[in-house]
C-alpha positions as CSV (number, residue, x, y, z in Angstrom):
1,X,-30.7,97.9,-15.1
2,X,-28.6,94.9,-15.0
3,X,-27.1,94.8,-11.6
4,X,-28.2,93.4,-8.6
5,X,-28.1,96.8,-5.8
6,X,-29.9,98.9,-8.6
7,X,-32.4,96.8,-9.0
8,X,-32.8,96.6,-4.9
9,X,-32.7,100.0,-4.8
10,X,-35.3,101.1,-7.0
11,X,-38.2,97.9,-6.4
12,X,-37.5,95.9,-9.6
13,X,-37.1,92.3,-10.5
14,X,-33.2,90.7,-9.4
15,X,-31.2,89.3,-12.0
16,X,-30.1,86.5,-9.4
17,X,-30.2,82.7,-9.7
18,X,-30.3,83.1,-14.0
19,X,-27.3,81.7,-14.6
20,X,-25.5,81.6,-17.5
21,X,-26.5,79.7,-20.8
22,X,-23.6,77.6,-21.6
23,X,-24.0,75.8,-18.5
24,X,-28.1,75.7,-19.4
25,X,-27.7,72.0,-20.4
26,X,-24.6,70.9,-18.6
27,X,-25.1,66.9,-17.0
28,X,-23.5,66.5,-13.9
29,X,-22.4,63.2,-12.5
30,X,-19.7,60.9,-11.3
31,X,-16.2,60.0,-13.2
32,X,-17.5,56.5,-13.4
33,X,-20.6,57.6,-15.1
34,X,-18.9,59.7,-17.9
35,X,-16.3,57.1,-18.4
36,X,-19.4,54.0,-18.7
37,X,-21.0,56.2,-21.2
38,X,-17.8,57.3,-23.0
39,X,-17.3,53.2,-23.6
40,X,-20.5,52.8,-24.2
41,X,-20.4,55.7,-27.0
42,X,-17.2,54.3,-28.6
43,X,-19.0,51.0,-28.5
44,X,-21.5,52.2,-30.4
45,X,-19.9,54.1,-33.0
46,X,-17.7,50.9,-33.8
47,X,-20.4,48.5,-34.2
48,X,-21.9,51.5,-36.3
49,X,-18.8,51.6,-38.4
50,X,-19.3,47.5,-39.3
């Protein structure tokens, strides 16, 4: 059973608080942060490319 009532109803596990895998390994975090690391990325890959 998949969804939430029948599992209430008949005593088995609930499929709450799973979530969903695409999020699984999502960083969350300010627009300041992203942006620092996105310069920080591009500043990599440039002295990279020297």
């Amino acid at each position: 059973m998949l969804g939430l009532k029948e599992n209430v109803i008949t005593g088995h596990h609930i499929p709450a608080g799973t979530g969903l895998r695409e999020f699984e390994n999502m960083i969350v975090g300010s627009k300041e942060e992203y942006e620092l690391l996105q310069t920080t990325r591009e500043a990599m890959a440039f002295d990279e490319e020297e």
